[in-house]
C-alpha positions in Angstrom: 73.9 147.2 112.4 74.5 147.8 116.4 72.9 146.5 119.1 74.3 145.5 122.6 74.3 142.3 124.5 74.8 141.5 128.3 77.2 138.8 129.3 77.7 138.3 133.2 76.2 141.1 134.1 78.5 143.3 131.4 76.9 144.8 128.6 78.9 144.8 125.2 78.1 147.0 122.2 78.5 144.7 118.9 79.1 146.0 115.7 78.1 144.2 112.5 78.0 144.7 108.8 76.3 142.4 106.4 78.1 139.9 104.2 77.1 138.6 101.4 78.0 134.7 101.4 76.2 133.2 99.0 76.4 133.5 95.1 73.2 134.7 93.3 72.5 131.3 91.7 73.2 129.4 95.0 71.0 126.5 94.8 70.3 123.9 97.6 70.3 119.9 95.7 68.3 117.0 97.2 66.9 113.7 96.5 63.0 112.1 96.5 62.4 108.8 97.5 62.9 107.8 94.2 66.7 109.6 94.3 65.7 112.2 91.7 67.6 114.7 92.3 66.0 118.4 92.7 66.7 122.0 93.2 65.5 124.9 95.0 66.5 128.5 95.4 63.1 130.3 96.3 63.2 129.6 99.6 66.8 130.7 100.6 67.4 133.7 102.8 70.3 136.2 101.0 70.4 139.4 103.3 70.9 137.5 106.7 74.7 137.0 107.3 76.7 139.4 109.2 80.1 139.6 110.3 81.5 142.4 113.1 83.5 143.0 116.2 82.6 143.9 119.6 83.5 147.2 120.7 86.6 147.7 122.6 88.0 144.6 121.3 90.3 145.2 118.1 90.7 141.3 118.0 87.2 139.9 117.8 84.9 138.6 116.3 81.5 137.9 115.5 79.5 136.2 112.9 75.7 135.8 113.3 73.1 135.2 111.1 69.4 136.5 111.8 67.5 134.3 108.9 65.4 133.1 112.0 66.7 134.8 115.5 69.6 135.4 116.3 72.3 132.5 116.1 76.1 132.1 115.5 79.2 132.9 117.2 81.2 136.2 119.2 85.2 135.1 119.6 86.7 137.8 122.4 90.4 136.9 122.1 90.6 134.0 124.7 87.2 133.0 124.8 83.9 132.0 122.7 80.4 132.6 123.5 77.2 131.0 121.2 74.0 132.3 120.8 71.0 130.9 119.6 67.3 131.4 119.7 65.2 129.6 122.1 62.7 127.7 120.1 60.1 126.8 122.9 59.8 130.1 124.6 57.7 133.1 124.3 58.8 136.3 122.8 62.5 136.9 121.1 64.7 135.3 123.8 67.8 134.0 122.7 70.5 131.4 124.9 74.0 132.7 125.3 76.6 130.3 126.2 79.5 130.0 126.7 81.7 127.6 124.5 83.4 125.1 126.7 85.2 122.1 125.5 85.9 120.3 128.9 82.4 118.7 129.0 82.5 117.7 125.6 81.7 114.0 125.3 84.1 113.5 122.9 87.3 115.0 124.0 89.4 116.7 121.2 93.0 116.0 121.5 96.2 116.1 119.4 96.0 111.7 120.6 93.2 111.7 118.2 93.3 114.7 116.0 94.6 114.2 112.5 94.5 115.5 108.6 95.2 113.3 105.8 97.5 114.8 103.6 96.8 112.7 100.1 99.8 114.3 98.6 103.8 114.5 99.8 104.7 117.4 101.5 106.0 119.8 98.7 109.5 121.0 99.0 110.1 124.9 100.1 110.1 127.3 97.3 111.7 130.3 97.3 109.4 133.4 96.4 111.0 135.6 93.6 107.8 138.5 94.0 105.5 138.7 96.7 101.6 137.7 95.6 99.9 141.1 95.7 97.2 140.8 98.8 95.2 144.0 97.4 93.4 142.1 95.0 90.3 140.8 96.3 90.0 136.9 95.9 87.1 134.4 96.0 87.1 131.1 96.4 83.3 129.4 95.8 82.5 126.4 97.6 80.2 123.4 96.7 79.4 121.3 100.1 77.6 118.0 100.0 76.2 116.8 103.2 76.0 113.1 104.1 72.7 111.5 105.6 84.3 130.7 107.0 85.0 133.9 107.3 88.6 133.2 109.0 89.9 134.3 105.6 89.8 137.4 105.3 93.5 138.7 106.3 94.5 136.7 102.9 92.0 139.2 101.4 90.1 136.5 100.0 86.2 135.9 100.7 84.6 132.3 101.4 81.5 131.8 99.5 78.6 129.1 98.9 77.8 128.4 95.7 75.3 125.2 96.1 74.6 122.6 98.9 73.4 119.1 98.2 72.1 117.0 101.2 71.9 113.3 100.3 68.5 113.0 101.9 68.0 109.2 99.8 70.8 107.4 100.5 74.9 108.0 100.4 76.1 108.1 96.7 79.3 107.0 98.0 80.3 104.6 100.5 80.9 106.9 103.9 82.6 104.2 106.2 85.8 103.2 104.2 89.6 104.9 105.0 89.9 108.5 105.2 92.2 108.2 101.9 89.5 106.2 99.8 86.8 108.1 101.1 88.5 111.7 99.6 89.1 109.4 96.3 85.5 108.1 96.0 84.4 111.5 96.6 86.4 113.0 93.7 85.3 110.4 91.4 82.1 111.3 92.2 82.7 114.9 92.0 84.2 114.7 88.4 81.3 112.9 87.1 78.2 114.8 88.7 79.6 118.4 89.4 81.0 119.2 86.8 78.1 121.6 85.2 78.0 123.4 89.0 80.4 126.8 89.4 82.7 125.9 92.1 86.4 125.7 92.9 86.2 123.2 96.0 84.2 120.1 96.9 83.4 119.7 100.8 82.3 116.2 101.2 80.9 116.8 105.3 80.3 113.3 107.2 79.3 112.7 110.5 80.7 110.1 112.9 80.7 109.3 116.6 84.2 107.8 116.3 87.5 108.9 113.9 90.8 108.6 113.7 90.9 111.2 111.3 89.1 114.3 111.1 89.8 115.1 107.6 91.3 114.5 104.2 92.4 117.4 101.4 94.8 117.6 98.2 97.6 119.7 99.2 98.1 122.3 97.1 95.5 121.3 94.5 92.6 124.0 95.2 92.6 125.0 91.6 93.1 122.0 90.1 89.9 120.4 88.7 90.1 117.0 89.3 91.1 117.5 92.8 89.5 120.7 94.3 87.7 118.4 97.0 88.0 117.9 100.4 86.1 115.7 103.1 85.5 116.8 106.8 84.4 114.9 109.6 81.8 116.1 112.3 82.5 114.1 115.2 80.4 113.4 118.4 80.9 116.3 121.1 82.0 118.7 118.3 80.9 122.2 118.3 80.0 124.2 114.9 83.4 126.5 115.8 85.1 122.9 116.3 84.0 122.3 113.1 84.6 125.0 111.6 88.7 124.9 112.3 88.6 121.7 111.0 87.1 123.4 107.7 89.3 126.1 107.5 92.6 123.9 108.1 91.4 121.7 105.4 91.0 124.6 102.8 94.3 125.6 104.1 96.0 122.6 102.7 94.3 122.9 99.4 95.9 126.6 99.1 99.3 125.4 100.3 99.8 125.6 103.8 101.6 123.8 106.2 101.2 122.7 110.1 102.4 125.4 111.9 103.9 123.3 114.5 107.6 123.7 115.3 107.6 126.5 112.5 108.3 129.4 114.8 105.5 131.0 114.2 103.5 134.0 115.0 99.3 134.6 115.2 97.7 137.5 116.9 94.7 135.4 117.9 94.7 132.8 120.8 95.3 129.7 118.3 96.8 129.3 115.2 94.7 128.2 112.9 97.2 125.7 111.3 98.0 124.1 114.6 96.6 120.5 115.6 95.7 122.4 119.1 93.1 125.0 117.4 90.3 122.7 117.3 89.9 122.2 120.7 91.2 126.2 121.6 88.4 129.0 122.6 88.7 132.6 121.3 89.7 134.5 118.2 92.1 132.4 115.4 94.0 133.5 112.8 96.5 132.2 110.1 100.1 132.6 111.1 102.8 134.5 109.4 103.4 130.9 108.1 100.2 130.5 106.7 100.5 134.0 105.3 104.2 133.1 103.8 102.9 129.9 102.4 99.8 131.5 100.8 101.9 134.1 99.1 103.7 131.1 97.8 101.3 129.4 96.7 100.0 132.4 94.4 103.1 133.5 93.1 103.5 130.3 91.6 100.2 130.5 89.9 98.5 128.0 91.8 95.3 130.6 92.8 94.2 131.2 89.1 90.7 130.3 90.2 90.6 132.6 92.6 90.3 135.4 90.4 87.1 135.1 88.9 84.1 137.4 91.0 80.6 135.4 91.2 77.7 137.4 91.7 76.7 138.2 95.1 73.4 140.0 94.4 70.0 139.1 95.0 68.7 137.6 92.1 66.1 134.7 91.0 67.7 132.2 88.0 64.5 131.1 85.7 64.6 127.1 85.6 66.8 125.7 82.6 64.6 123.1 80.7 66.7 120.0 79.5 69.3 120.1 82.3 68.2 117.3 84.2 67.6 118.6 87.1 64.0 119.4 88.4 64.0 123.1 89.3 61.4 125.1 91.1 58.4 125.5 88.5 59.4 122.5 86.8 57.3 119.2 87.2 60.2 117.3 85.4 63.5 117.3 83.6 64.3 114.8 81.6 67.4 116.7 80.4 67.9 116.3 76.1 65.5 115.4 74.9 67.0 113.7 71.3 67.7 110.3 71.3 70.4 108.8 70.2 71.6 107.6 66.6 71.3 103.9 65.5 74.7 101.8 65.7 75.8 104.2 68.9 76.9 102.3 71.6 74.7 102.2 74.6 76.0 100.7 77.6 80.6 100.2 78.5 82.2 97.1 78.3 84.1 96.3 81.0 85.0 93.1 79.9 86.2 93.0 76.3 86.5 89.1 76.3 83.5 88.2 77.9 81.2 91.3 77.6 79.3 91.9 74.2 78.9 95.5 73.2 75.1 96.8 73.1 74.0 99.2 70.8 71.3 102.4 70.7 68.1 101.2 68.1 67.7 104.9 67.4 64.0 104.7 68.0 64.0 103.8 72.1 65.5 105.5 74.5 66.5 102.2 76.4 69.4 100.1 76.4 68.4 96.9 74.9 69.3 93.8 77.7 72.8 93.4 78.6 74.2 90.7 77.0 77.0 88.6 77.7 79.6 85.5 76.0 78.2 82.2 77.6 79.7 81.2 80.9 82.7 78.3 79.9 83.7 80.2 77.0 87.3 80.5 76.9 89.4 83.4 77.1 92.7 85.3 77.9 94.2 83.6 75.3 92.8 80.3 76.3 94.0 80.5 80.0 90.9 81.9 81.4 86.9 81.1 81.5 84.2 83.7 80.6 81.7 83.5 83.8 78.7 86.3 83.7 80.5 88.5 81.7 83.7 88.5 83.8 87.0 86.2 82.3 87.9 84.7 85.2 91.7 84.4 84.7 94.3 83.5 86.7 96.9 85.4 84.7 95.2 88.4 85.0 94.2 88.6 88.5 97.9 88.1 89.4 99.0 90.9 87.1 96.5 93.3 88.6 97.4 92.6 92.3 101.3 92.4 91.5 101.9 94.0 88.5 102.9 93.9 84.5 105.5 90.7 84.0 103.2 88.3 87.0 101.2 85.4 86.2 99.9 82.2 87.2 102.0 80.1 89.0 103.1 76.4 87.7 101.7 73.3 89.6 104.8 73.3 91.7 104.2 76.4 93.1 100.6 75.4 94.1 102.0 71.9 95.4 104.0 73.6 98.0 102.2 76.3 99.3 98.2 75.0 99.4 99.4 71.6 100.6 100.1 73.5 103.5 96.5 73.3 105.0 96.8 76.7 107.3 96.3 80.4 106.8 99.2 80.4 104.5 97.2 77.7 101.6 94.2 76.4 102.0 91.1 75.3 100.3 88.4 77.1 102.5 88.1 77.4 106.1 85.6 77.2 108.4 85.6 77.8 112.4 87.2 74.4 113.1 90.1 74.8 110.9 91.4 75.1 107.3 90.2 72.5 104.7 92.5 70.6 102.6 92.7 70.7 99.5 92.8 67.0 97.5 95.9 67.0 94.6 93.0 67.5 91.9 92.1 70.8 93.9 94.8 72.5 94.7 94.3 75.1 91.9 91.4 76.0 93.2 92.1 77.4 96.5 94.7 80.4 97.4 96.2 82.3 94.1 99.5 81.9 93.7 101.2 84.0 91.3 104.9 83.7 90.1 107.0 86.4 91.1 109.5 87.5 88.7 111.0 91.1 90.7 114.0 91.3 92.7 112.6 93.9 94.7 109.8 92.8 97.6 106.0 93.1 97.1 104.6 95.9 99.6 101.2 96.3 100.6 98.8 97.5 103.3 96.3 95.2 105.3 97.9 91.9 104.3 100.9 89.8 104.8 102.9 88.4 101.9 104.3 84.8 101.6 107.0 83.6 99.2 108.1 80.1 98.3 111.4 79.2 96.4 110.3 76.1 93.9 112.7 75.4 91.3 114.4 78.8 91.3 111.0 80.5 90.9 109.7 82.5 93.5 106.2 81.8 94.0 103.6 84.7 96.1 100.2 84.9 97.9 98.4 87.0 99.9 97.1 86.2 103.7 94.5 89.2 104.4 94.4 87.4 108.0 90.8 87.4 108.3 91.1 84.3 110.7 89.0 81.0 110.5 85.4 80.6 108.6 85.7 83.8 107.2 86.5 83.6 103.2 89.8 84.7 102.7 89.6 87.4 99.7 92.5 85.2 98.0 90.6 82.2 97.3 90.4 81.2 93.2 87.3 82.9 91.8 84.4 80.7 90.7 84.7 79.5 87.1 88.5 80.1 87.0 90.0 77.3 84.6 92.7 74.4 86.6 86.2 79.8 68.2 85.2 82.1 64.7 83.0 85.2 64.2 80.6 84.3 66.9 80.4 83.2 70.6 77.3 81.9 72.6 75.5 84.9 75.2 74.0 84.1 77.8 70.5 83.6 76.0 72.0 80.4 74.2 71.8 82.7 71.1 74.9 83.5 68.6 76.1 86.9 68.9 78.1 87.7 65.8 81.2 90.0 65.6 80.8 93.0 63.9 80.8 92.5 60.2 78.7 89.6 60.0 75.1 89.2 60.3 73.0 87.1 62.3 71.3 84.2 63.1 74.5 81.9 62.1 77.2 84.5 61.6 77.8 82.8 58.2 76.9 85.9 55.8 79.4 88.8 55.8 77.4 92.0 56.2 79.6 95.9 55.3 79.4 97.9 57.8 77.2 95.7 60.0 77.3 96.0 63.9 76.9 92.2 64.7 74.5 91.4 67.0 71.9 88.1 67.6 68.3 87.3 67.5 68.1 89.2 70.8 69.6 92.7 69.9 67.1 95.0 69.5 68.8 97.8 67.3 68.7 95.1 64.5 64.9 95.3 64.6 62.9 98.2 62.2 
């Protein structure tokens, strides 16, 4: 495909060749009002994509789609022009522009550009045998969009497998650290992608304000659990903004560095691994950095996923009955249909002293109610109180902030530090000052947890106080969230200062498993336990 195109006053032939980006059972995800989640493929556009040069100019490029006008980008080598239709005039007439960062109302600087690498940088490794280039490589993407074709001197094509747009709600809180953001993201990835070809996850996120632009496993790309990556689309960005930002971040995953103070070479105006190619016009390219590290990276068999071709022809995939997802010709998709067995259980138990197990009935497809140990009930060994399902222990709660060998402090410990009456130990707060806590009470405001290391407590957001009481060093946390806001340390409610059966929460015994209800007196082989209230004991 040829046509030519006038730019001030200059007319430039272009020269394109179509591409084929997505994978034949590409599928675009999205969510009704009742956050069912459907799936369409009838409607997509295949035969679209191009990618060329312009004449004259070895080192451009150009990448355009014409689903609906004309509309992408043309790179010369120190310069970028866009191009899109204009949607309220008459007639085929297009906007050309040039792409110009000064007025962008969000200046993009190396003050406010950064990556977060979730892994530490990985040693230089010396390559034994060059990876061999000539094989053609493909790396299938799955993006998810909250409410690339830079690639291809590694020889290895960008392609989109699916697309899910959260048009309900976020699945995943969007607003936390860049860090927990990329974690939450793979948790969520493991647990609802896994049926969906794909070697990377691009979680894309819009913001008017970030310090980070990005967060990516290094070197992970082809391992499962984390082959995801989140990108930020801040306010003033433009798409080939954007799209460094991508490609950096899919650099990382395939084991490339910064290029900065590296010595080293591109033949476009930017490097693509340098902080300064977001914010640079004109053709980019991975260095012969990026090219060293990418050969390292697949001679240490890190690009094993890489290997397998998808499909790239134009075809239409029939709708799957029973996998869960309503496709198009499908009404609903309730997924298996075969319920499950009697006696199997039905819902987790997070809690194993204060949460009662729930089993299937074998005739419903519902849980039966969840049911929990009475609040009061002891537990912990006696040192903690069961309150809605939850033991609320003191033991425990200082061994999962601090670690295995920490527990509750002795009175002494409490004495001295919530006597205090400041930010250090307190009772409560409110905007006139700390509250006091009476000698009854002092177990019930700020944990303290005895502190048996030699080596000090580190952690982020929060300063950490130690007293000396009788050669025991007692610790607390001040998250410094000033006066009448409730400080995150404070004693949980119900915190504290018998045989085959406990009360739930319906006043009703639950038995153990083994014995049989209403009293939990007769032994029953085999039996699941249960109450009154559990409905796989009924039919």
């Amino acid at each position: 495909m040829t046509f030519l195109i006038n730019i001030d006053g200059k007319s430039y032939t272009v020269h394109l060749k179509q591409q084929s980006l997505l994978t034949n059972d590409f599928r675009i995800y999205t969510y009704d009002s009742r956050g069912i989640l459907r799936s369409s493929a009838s409607s997509i556009k295949r035969d679209c994509y191009y990618q060329g040069y312009v004449a004259d100019y070895t080192d451009s490029v150009v990448m355009l789609s014409t689903c609906s006008g004309l509309r992408g980008l043309l790179q010369f080598p120190n310069i970028s022009y866009g191009i899109e239709p204009m949607e309220s005039a008459h007639g085929f007439q297009h906007l050309l522009y040039q792409v110009n960062y000064g007025n962008s109302s969000f200046p993009i600087t190396t003050n406010n550009y950064y990556i977060k690498w979730t892994t530490a940088l990985i040693q230089k490794i010396n390559i034994g045998v060059p990876a061999n280039f000539s094989t053609q490589r493909y790396l299938e993407m799955h993006i998810v969009v909250a409410k690339a074709l830079m690639f291809f001197k590694l020889n290895t094509k960008i392609v989109l497998s699916s697309l899910e747009i959260w048009t309900d709600k976020d699945k995943i809180h969007t607003t936390r650290r860049m860090s927990e953001l990329l974690q939450r993201f793979t948790e969520w990835k493991h647990s609802h992608l896994s049926l969906r070809p794909h070697d990377v996850a691009f979680l894309f996120i819009y913001r008017d304000q970030s310090d980070s632009v990005g967060s990516a496993f290094a070197r992970k790309l082809c391992v499962r659990p984390t082959s995801a990556a989140v990108a930020v689309y801040k306010k003033g960005y433009t798409l080939e903004n954007f799209s460094v930002i991508v490609a950096q971040l899919l650099g990382i995953s395939l084991g490339m560095y910064f290029d900065k103070s590296r010595g080293c070479y591109c033949p476009g105006s930017a490097c693509l691994m340098h902080t300064r190619a977001v914010e640079a016009s004109g053709v980019k390219a991975f260095s012969s950095c990026s090219v060293k590290d990418f050969q390292s990276f697949l001679a240490h068999g890190q690009g094993q996923c890489l290997l397998n071709k998808p499909r790239l022809d134009v075809l239409f995939k029939a709708p799957t009955c029973g996998n869960g997802i309503v496709e198009d010709g499908e009404q609903c998709d309730c997924g298996t249909d075969k319920i499950k067995e009697k006696g199997v259980l039905c819902r987790a138990t997070p809690d194993q002293d204060c949460d009662l197990k729930e089993y299937c009935n074998g005739t419903s497809t519902e849980c039966t109610e969840d049911f929990y140990v009475q609040d009061g009930q002891m537990c912990e060994g006696h040192t903690g109180v069961c309150m809605k399902g939850v033991c609320q222990s003191s033991d425990r709660w200082c061994r999962k902030v601090f670690g295995k060998g920490n527990r509750n402090a002795p009175s002494q410990c409490y004495e001295e530090i919530n006597s205090q009456s400041d930010r250090m130990g307190h009772c409560g707060s409110s905007e006139k000052g700390y509250q006091n806590c009476q000698w009854q009470d002092l177990k019930c405001g700020k944990l303290i947890c005895e502190y048996p290391h030699n080596k000090p407590f580190l952690i982020e957001n929060a300063a950490v106080i130690y007293a000396r009481v009788k050669n025991r060093w007692c610790i607390t946390l001040d998250y410094q969230k000033g006066k009448g806001v409730k400080d995150p340390f404070l004693v949980h409610d119900g915190t504290g200062c018998g045989r085959n059966k406990v009360c739930n929460n319906k006043g009703n015994c639950h038995c153990y498993r083994g014995w049989a209800p209403p009293d939990c007196k007769t032994k029953e082989s085999g039996g699941l336990g249960g109450s009154i209230d559990s409905t796989f004991r009924s039919g």
